[in-house]
C-alpha positions as CSV (number, residue, x, y, z in Angstrom):
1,X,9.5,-11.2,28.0
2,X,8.3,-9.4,31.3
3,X,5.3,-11.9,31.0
4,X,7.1,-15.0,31.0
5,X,9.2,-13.8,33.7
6,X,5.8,-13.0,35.7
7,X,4.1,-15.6,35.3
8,X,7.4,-17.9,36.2
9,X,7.6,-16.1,39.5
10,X,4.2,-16.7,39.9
11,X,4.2,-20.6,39.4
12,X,7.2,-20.4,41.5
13,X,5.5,-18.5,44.6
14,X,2.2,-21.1,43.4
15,X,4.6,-23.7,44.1
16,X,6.8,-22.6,47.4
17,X,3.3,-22.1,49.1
18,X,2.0,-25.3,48.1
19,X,5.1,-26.5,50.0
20,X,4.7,-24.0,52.9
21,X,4.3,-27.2,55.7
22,X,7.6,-28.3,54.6
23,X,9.4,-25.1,54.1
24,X,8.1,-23.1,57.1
25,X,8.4,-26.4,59.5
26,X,10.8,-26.4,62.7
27,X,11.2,-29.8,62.3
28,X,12.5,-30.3,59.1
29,X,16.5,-29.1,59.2
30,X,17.6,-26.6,56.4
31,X,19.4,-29.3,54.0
32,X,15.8,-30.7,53.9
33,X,14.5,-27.1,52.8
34,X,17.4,-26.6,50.4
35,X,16.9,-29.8,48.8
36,X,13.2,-29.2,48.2
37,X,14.0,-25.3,46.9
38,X,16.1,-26.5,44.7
39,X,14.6,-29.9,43.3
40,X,11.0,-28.6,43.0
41,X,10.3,-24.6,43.5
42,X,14.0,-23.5,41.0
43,X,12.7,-25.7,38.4
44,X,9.7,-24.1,38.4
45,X,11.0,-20.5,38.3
46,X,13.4,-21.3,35.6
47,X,11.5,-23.3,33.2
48,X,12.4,-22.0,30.0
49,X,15.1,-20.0,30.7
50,X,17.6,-21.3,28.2
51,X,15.8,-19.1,25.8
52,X,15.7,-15.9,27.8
53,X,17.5,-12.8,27.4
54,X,17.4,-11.0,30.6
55,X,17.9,-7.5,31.5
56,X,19.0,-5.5,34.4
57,X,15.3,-5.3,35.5
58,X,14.2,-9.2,35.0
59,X,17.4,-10.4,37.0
60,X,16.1,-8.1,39.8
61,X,13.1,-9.6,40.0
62,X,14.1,-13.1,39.7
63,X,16.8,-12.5,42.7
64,X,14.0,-10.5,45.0
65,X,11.8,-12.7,44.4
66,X,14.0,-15.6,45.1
67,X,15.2,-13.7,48.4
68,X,12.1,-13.7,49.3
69,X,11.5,-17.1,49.7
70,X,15.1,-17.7,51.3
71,X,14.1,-15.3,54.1
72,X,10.8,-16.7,54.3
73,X,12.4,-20.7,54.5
74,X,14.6,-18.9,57.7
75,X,11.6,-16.8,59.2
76,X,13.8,-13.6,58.5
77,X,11.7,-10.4,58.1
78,X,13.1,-7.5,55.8
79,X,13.0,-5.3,58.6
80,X,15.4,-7.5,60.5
81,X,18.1,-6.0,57.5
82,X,19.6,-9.5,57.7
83,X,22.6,-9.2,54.7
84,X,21.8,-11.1,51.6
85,X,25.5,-13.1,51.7
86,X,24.2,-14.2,55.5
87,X,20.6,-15.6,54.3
88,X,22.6,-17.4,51.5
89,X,24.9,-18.8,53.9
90,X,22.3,-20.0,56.4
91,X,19.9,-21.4,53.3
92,X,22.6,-23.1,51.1
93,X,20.4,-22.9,47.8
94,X,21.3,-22.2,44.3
95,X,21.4,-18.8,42.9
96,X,19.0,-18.6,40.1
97,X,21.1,-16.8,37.9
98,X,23.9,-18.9,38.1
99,X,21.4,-21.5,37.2
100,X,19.7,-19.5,34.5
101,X,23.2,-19.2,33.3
102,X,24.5,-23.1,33.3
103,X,21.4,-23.9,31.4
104,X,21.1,-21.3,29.0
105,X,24.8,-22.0,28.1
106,X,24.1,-26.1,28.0
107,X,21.6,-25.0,25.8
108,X,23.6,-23.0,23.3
109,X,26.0,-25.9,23.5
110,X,23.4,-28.2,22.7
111,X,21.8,-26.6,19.5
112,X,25.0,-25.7,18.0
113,X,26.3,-29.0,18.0
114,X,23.1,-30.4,16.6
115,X,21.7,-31.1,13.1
116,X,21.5,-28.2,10.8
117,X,18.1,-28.4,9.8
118,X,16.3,-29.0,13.7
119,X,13.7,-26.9,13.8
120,X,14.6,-25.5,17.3
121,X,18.4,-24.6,15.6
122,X,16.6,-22.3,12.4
123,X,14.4,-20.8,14.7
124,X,17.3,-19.7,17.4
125,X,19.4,-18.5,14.0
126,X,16.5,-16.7,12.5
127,X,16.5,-13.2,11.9
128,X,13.2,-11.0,10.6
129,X,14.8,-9.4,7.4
130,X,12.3,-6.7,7.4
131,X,12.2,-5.7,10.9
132,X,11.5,-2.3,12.4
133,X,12.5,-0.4,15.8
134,X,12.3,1.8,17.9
135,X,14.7,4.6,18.5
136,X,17.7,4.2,20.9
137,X,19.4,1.2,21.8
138,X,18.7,-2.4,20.1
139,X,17.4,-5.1,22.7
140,X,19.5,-7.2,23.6
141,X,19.5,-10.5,21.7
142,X,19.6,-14.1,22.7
143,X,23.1,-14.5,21.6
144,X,24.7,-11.6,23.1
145,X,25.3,-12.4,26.2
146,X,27.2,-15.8,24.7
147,X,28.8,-13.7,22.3
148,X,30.9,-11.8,25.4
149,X,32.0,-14.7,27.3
150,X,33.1,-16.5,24.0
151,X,33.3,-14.3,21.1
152,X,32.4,-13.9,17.9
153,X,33.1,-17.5,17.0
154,X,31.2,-19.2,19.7
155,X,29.4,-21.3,16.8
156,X,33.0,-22.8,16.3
157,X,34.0,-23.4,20.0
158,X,30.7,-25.1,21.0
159,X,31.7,-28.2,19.0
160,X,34.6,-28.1,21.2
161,X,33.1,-29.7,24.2
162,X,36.1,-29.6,26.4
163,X,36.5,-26.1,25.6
164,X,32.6,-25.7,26.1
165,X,32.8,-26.7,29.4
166,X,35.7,-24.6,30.5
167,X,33.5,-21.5,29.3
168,X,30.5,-22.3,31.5
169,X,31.7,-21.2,34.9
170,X,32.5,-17.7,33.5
171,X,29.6,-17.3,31.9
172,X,27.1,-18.8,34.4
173,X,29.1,-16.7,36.9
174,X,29.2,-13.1,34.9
């Protein structure tokens, strides 16, 4: 998982400094920048993301690495210590993990609602029967972090669309 995450940030920086005339201009006002952030650089940090299961240590580095970029789009150094609610506030983008969130959600929506026998649905449901681990604490699986914003039974409430919907805030948001 650390790979995919690196090489994500990677295409994402690939991409921001392949946009670096529009980003860095004086010219351009920040709606400009935010629109372009999110339309073209997010997407590319994010691609994939439904499937994820994050820790504590790949959120950090999505969020520094997005910070990053918000105080390079201001011309902010880290030295200045500008707060990170103040870059946000002048930079108007969206957070990536509130946007990892919506679509992994979307997507958990999405597959449980879907045929039974959709090759992406058997493969999400799968587990190895013979499996072996390490010591200590399991990994955190991709249905965990669904499983705590709405239960045990999420299966059952994702054909509830309505319902669905009401859920995604709180969990994009968590």
């Amino acid at each position: 998982m650390s790979k995919e995450i690196d090489r994500r940030i990677a295409n994402g920086l690939k991409k921001y400094w392949a946009m670096k005339e529009i980003m860095k201009s004086r010219d351009l006002g920040m709606p400009i920048k935010s629109r372009v952030f999110n339309t073209c650089i997010l997407p590319c940090l994010t691609y994939g993301c439904e499937t994820w299961s994050l820790n504590l240590n790949h959120r950090t580095k999505l969020v520094t690495c997005q910070r990053a970029m918000e105080r390079s789009i201001i011309g902010v150094k880290r030295k200045d210590r500008y707060s990170s609610h103040n870059i946000r506030n002048q930079t108007r983008v969206i957070d990536i993990l509130n946007k990892i969130g919506i679509q992994k959600w979307r997507w958990a929506g999405h597959l449980q609602r879907d045929r039974q026998e959709k090759w992406s649905k058997v493969v999400t449901n799968w587990y190895p029967r013979d499996g072996k681990r390490n010591r200590g604490r399991p990994y955190r699986r991709w249905e965990d972090h669904i499983k705590q914003t709405a239960g045990p039974n999420w299966r059952r409430v994702a054909h509830d669309r309505k319902q669905w919907r009401e859920l995604e805030e709180a969990f994009a948001n968590r």
